[in-house]
N, C-alpha and C positions, 0 to 999 in steps of 0.2 A: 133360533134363539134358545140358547139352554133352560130348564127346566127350573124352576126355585125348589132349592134343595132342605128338607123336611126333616130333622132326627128326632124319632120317634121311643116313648119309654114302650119297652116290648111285654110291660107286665098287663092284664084283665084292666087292671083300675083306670087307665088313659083310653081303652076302646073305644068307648061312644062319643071321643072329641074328634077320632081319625077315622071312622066306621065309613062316612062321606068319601072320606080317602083313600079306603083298603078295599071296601065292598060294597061304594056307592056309588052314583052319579059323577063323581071326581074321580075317578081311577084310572092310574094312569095320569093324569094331567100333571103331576109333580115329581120328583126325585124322591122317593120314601127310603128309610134305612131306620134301623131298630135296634135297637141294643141297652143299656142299663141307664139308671137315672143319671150317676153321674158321669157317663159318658159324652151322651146327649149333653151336660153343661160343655166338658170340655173340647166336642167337636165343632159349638158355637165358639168356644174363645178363639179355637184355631182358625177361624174363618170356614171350616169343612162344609156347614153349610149355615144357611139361611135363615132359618125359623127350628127354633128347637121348643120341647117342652122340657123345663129345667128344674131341676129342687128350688124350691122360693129361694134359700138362703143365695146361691147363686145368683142370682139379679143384682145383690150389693159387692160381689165381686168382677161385676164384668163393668167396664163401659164401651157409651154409643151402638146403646140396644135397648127397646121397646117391648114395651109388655101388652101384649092381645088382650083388649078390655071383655069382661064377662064371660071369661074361662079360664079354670080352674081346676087340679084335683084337691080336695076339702075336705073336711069332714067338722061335723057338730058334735059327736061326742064319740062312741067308740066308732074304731075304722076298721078294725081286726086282719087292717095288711101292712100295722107297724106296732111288734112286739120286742117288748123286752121277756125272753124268758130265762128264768133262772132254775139254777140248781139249791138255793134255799132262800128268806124272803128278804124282801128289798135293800132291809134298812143289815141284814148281815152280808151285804154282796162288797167285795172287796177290788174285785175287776173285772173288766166291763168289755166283753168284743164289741166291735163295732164292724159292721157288713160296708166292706168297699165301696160298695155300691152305693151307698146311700149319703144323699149331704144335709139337708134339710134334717131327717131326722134322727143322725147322728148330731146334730148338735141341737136339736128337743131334748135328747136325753142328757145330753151334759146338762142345762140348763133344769132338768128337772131332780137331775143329782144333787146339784147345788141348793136347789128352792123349794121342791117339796120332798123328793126324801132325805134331804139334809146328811147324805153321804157323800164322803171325797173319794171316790175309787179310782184305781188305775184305769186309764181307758188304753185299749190296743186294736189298732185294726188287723181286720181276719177278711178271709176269701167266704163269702157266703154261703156256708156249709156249717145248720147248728149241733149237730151232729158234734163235729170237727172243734166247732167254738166255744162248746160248754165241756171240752176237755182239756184247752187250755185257762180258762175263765169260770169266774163265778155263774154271769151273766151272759147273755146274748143279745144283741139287735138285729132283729129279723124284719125284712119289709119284703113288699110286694106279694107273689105268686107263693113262695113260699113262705111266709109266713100266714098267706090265708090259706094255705094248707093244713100246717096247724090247727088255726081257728075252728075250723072244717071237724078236724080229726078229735076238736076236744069236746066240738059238740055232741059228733056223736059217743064221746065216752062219760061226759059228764054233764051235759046239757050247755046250756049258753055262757062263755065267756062271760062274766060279770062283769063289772064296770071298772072296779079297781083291782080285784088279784085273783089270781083261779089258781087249784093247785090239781095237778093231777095227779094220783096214783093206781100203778097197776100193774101190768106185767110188760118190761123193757124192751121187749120187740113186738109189741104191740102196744106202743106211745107216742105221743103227736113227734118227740122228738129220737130215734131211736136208741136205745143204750142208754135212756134217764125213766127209771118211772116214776120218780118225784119233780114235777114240774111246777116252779109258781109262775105265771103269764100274768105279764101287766099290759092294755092296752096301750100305748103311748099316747094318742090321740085323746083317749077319754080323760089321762094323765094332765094333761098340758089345760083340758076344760078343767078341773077339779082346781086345778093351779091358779088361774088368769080369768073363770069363766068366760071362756071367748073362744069361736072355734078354730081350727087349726086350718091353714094353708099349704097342702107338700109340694104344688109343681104349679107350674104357670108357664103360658107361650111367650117366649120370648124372641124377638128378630135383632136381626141388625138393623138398624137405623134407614140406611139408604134401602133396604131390599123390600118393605111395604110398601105395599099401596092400598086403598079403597076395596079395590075388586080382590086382590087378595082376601083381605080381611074378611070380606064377605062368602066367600068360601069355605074359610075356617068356621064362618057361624055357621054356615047352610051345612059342613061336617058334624057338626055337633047334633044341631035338631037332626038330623038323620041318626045319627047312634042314638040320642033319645027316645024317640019314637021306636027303639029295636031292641030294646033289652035283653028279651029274651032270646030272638035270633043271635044274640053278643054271648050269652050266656049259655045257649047249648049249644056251639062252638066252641066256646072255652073249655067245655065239661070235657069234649073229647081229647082234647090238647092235656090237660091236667088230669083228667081221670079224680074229676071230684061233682058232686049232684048239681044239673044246671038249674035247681030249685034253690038252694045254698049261693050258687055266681048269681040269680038273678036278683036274688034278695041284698044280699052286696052291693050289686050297683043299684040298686033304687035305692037303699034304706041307709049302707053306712056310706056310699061317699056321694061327692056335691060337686055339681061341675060348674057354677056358677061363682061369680067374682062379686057379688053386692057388698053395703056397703060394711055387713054385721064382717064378712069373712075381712074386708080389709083392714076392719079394725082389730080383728085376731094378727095378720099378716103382720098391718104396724108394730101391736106392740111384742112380737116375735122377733121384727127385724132391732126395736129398743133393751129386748132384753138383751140379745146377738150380742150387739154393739158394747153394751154395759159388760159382759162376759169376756169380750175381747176374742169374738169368734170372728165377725166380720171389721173393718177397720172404720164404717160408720153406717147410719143408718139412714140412708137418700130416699126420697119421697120418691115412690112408682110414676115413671112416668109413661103413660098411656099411648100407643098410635092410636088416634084420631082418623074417625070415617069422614066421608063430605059433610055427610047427615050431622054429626056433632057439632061440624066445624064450622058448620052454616047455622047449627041452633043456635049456639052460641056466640054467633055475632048477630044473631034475631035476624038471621036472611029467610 
């Protein structure tokens, strides 16, 4: 019997929902494969495989696929692995890269161009190099691995990213981004709370329809509490991978992002997927429909 096939986002911030899966009890048991956020949507469209973890926005683009209840990548206010950084401040930025890679929070920022910093910029997409993308643009959107590179790098030049803008200056080959030593860093995530009060949604498991089951589902939770419970084992294995402090990755995944789906983050999710739709990024905004364990489906008939 073949294997249910897994696409997995390959950056730090998804390890503790696959830990169960790469370096747990589960290993081995399934088809794993890795590669970028929006990859993983499009290897689900294709059928490539089974169960993906996908940019939220993605869910209102696919149909007859199922969202894995009470996991999530999240975050409550800053998340400092989705930046915009620029080369002068917000409300002067005239255009805008946007990282291939990213779907969800490529259109955060449209959304927050239009509503809080009440700028029309050009947007262009770029290969994920900010380097590369604040020579062609004002602006950059940086997510994942490298962008908490950055974060990383500004703290230790200037202390802690602050909530809404940081500016670095200093000497250009030793700056978070090289060849700018004028940098202003907006968190994205902390943006969107400032905006909505509500916190942000970037990725969720999504399946095809026929390929859950119960015992699946239950795997992917028994995945999760397992990178939970391992943080810092997650975090100084990342160090060596990245060559950044596994004090810095540990703090990360405890503090800025959130692997769970309750009910505060879906009501962030909702009104993400109602601004979306109003914006005309997604074509509407359908209610999450949930697979369902025995356990739910039996409470909720009072069996």
């Amino acid at each position: 019997m073949a294997k249910l096939r897994i696409s997995i986002v390959e950056f730090l911030n998804t390890a503790p929902l696959v830990w169960g899966f790469t370096d747990g009890p589960l290993t081995g048991k399934y088809d794993l494969s890795f590669t970028l956020p929006s990859q993983c949507a499009e290897a689900l469209r294709r059928g490539d495989v089974d169960v993906a973890i996908i940019p939220a926005i993605e869910y209102q683009r696919m149909d007859n696929v199922v969202v894995l209840p009470g996991m999530a990548v999240a975050a409550k206010g800053e998340v400092r692995s989705i930046l915009l950084v620029a080369k002068r401040p917000i409300e002067k930025v005239k255009r805008i890269a946007l990282d291939t890679s990213s779907r969800s929070s490529a259109a955060l920022v449209r959304l927050l161009a239009a509503e809080y910093w009440k700028i029309q910029p050009e947007f262009v997409d770029a290969a994920p190099d900010p380097s590369e993308m604040l020579k062609h643009a004002d602006a950059a959107l940086v997510i994942g691995d490298p962008a908490l590179r950055i974060a990383v790098k500004m703290d230790e030049l200037a202390g802690k990213i602050p909530s809404g803008e940081d500016c670095c200056k200093g000497d250009p080959e030793n700056a978070p981004v090289p060849g700018f030593e004028t940098l202003f860093v907006y968190d994205v995530a902390y943006q969107w709370r400032e905006l909505t009060g509500k916190p942000c949604v970037l990725a969720i498991w999504t399946a095809r329809r026929d390929a859950m089951t119960p015992e699946i589902l239950a795997d992917f939770e028994a995945s999760k509490k397992y990178g939970l419970e391992r943080l810092r084992e997650i975090a100084e294995g990342a160090s060596l991978k990245l060559n950044l402090p596994a004090s810095a990755l540990e703090r990360y995944l405890a503090e800025n992002i959130h692997f769970d789906l309750e009910e505060e983050y879906l009501a962030g999710l909702r009104l993400y997927y109602e601004k979306a739709a109003a914006a005309g990024l997604i074509p509407r905004a359908r209610p999450l429909e949930f697979f369902e364990s025995t356990a739910r489906v039996a409470a909720r008939h009072g069996v």
